[in-house]
DOVEX-321374 format. One record per residue: residue number from 0; residue in three letters; chain; x, y, z of N, C-alpha, C in turn. Coordinates in pm, 1 decimal, padded with zeros to 6 digits. Layout:
PALUM  nr rest kette      nxx      nyy      nzz     caxx     cayy     cazz      cxx      cyy      czz
PALUM NUM  ALA     A        X        Y        Z        X        Y        Z        X        Y        Z
...
END
This chain:
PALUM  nr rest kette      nxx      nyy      nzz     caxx     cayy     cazz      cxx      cyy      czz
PALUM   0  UNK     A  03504.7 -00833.0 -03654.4  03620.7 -00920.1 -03666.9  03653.7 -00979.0 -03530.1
PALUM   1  UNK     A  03709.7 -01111.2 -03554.4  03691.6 -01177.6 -03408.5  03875.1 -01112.9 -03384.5
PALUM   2  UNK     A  03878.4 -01145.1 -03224.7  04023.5 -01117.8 -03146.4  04099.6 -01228.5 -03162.4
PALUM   3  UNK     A  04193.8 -01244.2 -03204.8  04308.0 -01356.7 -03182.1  04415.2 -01362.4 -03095.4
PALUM   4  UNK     A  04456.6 -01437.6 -03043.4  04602.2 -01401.7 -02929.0  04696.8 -01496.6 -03041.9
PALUM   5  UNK     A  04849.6 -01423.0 -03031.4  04940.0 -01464.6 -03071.3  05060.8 -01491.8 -02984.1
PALUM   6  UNK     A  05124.2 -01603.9 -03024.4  05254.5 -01598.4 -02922.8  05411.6 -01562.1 -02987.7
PALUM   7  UNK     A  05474.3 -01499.3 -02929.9  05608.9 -01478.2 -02997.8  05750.8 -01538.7 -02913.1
PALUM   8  UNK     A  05800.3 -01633.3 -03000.7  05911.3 -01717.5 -02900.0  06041.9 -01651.4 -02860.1
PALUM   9  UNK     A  06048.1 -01524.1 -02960.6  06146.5 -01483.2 -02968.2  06161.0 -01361.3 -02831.9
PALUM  10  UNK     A  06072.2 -01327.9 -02782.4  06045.6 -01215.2 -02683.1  05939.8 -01282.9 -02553.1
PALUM  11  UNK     A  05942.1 -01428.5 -02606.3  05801.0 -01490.8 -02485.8  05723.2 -01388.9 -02423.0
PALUM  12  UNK     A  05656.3 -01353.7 -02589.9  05524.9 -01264.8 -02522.3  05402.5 -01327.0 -02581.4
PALUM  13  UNK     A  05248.2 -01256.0 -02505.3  05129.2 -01304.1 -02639.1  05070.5 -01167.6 -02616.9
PALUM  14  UNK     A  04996.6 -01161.5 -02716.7  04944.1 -01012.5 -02765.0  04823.8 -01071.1 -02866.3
PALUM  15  UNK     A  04762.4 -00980.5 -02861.9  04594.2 -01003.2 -02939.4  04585.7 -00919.9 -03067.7
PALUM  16  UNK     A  04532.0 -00974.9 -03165.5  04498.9 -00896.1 -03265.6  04343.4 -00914.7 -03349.4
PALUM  17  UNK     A  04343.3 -00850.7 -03372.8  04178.9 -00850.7 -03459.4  04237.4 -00852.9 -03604.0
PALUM  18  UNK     A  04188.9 -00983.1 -03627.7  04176.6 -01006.4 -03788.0  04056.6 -01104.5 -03769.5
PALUM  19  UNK     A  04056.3 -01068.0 -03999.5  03946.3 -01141.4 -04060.2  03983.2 -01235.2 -03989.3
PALUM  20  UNK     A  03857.5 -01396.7 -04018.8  03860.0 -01501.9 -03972.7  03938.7 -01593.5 -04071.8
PALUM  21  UNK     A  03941.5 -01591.1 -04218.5  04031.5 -01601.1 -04321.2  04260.6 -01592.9 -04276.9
PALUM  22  UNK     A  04188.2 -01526.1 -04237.8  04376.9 -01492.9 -04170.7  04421.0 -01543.1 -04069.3
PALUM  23  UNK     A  04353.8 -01570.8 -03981.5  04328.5 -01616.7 -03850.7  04480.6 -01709.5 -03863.7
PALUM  24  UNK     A  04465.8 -01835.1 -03905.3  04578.1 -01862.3 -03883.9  04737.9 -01846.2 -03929.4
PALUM  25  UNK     A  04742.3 -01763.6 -04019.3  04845.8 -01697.0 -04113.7  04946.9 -01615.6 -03916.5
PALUM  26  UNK     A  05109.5 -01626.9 -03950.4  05134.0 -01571.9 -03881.1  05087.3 -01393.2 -03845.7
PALUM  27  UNK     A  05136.8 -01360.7 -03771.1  05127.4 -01197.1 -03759.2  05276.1 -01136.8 -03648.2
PALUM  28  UNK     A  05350.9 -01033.8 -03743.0  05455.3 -00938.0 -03660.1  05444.0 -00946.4 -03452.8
PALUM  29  UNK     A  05509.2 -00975.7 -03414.3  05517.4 -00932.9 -03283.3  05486.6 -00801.6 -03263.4
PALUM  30  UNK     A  05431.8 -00701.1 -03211.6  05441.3 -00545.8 -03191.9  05552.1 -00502.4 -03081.9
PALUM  31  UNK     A  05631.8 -00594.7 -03020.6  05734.4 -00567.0 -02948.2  05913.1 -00611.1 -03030.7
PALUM  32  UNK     A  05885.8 -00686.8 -03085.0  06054.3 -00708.6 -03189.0  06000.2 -00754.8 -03313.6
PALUM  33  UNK     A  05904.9 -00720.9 -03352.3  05858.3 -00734.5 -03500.9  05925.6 -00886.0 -03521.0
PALUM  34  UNK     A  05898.0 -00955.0 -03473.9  05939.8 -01154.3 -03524.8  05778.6 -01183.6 -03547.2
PALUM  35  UNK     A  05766.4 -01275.4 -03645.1  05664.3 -01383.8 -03660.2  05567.1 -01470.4 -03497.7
PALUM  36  UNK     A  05465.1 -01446.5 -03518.9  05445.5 -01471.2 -03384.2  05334.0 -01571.6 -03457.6
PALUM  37  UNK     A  05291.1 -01699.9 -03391.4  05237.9 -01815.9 -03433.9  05073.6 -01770.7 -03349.4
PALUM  38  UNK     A  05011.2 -01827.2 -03427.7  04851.3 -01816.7 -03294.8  04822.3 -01895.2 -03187.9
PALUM  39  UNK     A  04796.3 -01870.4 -03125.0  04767.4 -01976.0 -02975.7  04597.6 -02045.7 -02947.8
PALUM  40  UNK     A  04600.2 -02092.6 -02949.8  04444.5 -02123.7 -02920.7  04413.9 -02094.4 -02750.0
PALUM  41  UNK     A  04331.9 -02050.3 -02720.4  04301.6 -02003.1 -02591.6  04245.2 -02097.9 -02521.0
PALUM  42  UNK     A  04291.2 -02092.8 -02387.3  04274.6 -02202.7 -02294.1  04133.4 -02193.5 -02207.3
PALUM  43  UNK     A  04094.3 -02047.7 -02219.9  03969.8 -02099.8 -02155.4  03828.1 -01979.3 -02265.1
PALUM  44  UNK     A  03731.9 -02003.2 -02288.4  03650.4 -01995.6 -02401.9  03512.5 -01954.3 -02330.9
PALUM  45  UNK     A  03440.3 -01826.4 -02351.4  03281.4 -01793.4 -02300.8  03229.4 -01770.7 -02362.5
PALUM  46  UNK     A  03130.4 -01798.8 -02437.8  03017.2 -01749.1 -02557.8  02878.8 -01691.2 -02488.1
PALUM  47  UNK     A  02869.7 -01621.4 -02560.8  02751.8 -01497.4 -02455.3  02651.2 -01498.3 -02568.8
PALUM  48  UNK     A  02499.1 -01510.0 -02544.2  02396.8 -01454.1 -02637.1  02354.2 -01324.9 -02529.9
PALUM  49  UNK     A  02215.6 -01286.6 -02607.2  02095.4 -01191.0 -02530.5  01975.0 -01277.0 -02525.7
PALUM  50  UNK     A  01958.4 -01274.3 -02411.2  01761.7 -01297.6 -02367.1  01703.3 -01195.7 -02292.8
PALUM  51  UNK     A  01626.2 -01216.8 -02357.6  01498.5 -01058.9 -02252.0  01623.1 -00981.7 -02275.8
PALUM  52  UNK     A  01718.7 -00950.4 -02315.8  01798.8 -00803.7 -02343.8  01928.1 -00820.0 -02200.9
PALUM  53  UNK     A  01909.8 -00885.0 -02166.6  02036.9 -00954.8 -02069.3  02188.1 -01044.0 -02127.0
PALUM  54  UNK     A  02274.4 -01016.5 -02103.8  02324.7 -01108.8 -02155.9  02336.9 -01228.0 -02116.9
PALUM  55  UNK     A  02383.8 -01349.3 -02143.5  02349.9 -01455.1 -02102.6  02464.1 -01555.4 -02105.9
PALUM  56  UNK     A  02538.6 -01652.3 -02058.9  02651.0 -01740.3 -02053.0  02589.7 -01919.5 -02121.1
PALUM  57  UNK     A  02663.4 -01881.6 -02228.1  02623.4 -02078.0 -02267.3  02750.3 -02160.9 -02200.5
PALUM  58  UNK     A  02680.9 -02283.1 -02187.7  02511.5 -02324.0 -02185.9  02429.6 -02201.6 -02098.0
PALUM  59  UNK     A  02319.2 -02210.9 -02139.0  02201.2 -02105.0 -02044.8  02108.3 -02222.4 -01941.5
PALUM  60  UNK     A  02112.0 -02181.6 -01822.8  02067.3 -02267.8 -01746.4  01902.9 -02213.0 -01712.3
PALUM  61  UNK     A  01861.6 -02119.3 -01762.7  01695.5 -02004.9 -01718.9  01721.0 -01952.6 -01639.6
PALUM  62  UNK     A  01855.3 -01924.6 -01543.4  01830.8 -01848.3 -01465.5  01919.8 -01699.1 -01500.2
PALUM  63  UNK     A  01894.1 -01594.7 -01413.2  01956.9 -01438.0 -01385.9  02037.5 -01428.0 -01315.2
PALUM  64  UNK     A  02089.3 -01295.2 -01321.0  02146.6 -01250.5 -01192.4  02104.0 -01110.0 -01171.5
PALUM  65  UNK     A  02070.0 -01113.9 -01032.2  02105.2 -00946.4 -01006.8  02209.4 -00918.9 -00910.1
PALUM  66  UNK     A  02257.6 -00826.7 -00933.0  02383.4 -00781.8 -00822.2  02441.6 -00921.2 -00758.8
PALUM  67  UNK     A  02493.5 -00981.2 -00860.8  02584.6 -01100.7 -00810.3  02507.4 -01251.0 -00722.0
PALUM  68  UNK     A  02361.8 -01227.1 -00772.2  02276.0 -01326.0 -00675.7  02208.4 -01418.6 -00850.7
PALUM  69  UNK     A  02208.2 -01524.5 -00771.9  02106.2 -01615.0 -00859.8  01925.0 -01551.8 -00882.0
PALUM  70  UNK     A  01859.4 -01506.7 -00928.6  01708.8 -01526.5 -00943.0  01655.2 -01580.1 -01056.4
PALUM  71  UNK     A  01544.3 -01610.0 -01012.9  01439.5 -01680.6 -01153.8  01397.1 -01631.3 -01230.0
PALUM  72  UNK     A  01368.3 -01492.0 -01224.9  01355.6 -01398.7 -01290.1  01376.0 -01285.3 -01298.8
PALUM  73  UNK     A  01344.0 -01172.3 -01431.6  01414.3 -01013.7 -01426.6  01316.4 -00961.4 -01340.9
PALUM  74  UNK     A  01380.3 -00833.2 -01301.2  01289.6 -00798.2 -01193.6  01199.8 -00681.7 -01278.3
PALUM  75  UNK     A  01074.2 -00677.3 -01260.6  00957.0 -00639.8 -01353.2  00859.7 -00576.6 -01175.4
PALUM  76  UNK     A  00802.3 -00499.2 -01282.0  00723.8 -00426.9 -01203.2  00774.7 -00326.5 -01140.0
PALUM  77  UNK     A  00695.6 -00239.3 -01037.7  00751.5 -00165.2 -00979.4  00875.9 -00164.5 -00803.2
PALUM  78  UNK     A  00971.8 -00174.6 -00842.7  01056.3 -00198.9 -00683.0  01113.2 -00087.2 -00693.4
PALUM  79  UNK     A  01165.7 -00158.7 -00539.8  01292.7 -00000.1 -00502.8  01404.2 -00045.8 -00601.3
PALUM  80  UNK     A  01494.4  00064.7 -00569.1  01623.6  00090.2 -00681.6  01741.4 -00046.4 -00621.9
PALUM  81  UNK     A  01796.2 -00104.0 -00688.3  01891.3 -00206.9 -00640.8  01814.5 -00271.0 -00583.2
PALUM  82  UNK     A  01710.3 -00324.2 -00611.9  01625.2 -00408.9 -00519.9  01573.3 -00571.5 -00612.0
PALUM  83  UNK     A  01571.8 -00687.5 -00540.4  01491.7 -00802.4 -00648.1  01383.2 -00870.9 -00518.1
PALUM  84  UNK     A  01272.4 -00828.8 -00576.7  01154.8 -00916.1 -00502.3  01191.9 -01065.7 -00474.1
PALUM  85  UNK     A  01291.7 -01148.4 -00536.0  01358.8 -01292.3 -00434.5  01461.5 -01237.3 -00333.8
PALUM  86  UNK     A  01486.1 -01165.6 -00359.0  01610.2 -01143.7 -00265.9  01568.2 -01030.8 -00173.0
PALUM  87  UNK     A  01535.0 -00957.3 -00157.5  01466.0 -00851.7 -00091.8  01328.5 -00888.4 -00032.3
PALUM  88  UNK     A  01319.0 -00992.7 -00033.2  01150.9 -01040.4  00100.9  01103.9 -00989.2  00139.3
PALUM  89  UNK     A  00987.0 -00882.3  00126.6  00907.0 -00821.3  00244.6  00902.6 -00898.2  00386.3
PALUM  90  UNK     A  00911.3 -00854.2  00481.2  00887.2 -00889.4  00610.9  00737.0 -00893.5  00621.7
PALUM  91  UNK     A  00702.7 -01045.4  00646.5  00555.0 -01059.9  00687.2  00508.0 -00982.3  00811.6
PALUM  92  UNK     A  00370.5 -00964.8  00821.9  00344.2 -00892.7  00948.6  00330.9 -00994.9  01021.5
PALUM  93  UNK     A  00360.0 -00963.1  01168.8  00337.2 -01031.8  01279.7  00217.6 -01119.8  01312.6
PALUM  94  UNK     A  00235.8 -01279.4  01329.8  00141.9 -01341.7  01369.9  00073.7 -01278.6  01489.1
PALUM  95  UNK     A -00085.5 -01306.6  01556.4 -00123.7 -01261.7  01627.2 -00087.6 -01396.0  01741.4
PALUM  96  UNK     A -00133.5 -01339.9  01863.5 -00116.4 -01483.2  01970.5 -00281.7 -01515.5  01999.8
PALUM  97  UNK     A -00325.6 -01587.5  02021.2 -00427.4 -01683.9  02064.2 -00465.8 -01594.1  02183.0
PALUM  98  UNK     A -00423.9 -01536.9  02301.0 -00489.6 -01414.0  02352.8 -00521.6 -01309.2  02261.0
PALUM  99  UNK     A -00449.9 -01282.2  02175.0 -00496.4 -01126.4  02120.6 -00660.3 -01173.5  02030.8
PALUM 100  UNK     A -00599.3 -01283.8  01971.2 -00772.5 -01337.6  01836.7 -00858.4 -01331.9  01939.1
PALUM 101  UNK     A -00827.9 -01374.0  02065.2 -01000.3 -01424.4  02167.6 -01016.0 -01289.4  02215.6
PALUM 102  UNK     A -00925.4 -01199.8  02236.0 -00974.6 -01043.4  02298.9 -01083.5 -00955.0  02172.6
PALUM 103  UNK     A -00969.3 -01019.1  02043.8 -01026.6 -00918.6  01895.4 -01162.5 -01034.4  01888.0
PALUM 104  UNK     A -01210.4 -01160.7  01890.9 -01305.0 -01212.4  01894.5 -01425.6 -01117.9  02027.5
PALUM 105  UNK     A -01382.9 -01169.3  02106.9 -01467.4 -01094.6  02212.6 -01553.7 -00958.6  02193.4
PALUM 106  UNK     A -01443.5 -00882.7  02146.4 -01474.8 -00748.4  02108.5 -01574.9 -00730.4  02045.6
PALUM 107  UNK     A -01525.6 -00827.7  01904.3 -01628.7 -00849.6  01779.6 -01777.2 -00887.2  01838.5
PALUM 108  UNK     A -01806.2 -00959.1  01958.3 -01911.6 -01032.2  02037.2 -01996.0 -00923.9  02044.5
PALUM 109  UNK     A -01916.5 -00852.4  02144.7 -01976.6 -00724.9  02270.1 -02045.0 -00651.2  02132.5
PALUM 110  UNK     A -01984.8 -00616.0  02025.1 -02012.9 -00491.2  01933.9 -02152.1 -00533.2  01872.2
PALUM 111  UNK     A -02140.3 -00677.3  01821.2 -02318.1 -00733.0  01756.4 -02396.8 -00721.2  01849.4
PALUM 112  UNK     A -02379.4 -00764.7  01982.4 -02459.5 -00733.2  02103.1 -02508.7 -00659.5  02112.2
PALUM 113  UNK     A -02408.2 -00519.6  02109.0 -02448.1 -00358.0  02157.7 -02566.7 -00290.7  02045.9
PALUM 114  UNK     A -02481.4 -00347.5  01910.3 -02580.8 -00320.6  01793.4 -02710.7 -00437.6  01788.8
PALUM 115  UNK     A -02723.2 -00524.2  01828.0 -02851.1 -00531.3  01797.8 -02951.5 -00431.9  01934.7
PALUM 116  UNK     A -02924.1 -00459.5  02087.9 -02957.9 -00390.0  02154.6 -03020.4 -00272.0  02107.6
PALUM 117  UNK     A -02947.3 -00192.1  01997.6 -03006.6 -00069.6  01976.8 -03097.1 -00071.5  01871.5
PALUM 118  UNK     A -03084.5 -00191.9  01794.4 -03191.6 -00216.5  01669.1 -03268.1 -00207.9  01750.8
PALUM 119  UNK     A -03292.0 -00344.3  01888.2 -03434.1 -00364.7  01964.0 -03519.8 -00177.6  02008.2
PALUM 120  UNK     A -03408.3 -00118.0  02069.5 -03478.9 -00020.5  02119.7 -03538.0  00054.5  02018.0
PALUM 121  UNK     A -03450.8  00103.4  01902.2 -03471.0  00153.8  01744.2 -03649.1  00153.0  01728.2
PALUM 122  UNK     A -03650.3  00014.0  01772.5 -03761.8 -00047.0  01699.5 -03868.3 -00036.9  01763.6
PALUM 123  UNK     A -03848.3  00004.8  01959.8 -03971.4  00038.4  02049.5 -03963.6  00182.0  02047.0
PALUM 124  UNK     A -03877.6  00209.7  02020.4 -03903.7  00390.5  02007.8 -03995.2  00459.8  01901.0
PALUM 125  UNK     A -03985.6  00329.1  01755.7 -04063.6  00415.0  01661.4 -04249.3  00357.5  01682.2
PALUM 126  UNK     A -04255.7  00228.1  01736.7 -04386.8  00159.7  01786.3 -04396.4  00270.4  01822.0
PALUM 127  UNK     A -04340.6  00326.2  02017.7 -04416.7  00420.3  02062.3 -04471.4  00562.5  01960.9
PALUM 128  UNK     A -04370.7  00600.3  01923.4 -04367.5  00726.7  01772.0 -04509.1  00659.9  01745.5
PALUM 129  UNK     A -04514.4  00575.3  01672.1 -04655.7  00537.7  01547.2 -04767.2  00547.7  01615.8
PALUM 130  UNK     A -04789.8  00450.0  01790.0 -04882.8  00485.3  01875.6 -04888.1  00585.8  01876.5
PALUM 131  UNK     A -04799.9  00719.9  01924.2 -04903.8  00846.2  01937.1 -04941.2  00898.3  01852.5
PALUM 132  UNK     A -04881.0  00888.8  01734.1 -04945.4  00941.3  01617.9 -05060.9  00881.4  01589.8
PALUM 133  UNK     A -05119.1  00778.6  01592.0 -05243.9  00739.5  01584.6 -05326.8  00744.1  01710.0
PALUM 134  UNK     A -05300.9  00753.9  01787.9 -05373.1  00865.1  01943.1 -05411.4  01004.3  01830.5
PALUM 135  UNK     A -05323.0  01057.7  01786.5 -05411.1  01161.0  01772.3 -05486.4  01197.2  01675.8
PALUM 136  UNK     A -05566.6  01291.6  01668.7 -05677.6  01341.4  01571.8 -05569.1  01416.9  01445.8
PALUM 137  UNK     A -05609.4  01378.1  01377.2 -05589.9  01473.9  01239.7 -05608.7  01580.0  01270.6
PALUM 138  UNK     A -05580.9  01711.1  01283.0 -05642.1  01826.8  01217.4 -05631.3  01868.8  01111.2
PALUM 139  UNK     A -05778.1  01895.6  01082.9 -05808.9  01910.4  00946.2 -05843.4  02076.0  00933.9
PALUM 140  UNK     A -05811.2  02141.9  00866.2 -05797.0  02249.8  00878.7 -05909.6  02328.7  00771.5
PALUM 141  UNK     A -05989.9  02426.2  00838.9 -06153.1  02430.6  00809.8 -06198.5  02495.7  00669.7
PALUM 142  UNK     A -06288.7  02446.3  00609.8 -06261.9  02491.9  00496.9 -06339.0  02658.9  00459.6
PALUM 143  UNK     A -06274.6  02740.9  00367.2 -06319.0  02844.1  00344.1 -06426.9  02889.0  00233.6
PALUM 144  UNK     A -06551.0  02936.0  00260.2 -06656.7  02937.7  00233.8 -06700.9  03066.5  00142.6
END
């Protein structure tokens, strides 16, 4: 049953009542000097639906709120508690400076350097390895008779 406000002239009061919508305009008792009290039409009016399980203010414009802020959307996924991924921004990490990339470049230089260096040697260490192994004789171990 919807709420109605009533006014009473006799006590200049208004007071609310819940009736059918049928009755609505039929007077109703004052609850303070029992006089006839007339209905008032209300001066200012909010109609509310649900979306996504929120309530919502018509007209609906698509947007939310959280904690008293505008966002575009409900907040989904996993966050902290009282928290909205528009309003709560992670802090980007720190740009680097143009010295630090040419030091972290450099670095990167020296390290392919160092590693191939050791491929090269890698690669005269096992030559020498294969040379002596083919320097030497098999032994063949004698057979039993």
């Amino acid at each position: 049953m919807p709420l109605y406000e009533y006014y009473c002239e006799t006590c200049d009061g208004i007071y609310e009542q819940l009736r059918p919508m049928r009755e609505a305009a039929e007077p109703w008792p004052c609850p303070q000097c029992n006089h006839e009290g007339s209905r008032v039409m209300p001066t200012s009016f909010s109609a509310f639906t649900y979306r996504d399980g929120y309530p919502r203010r018509i007209p609906d414009d698509g947007k939310f709120w959280h904690l008293g802020q505008k966002v575009s959307a409900p907040v989904s996924g996993p966050v902290k508690p009282n928290e909205h991924p528009e309003i709560n921004k992670p802090t980007p990490p720190p740009q680097k400076t143009k010295g630090e990339l040419s030091v972290e470049a450099e670095k990167k230089r020296l390290e392919r350097q160092q590693k191939a260096a050791e491929e090269v040697e890698r690669k005269a260490a096992i030559e020498v390895w294969e040379k002596n192994q083919a320097k030497k004789k098999p032994e063949v171990p004698p057979l039993a008779v």
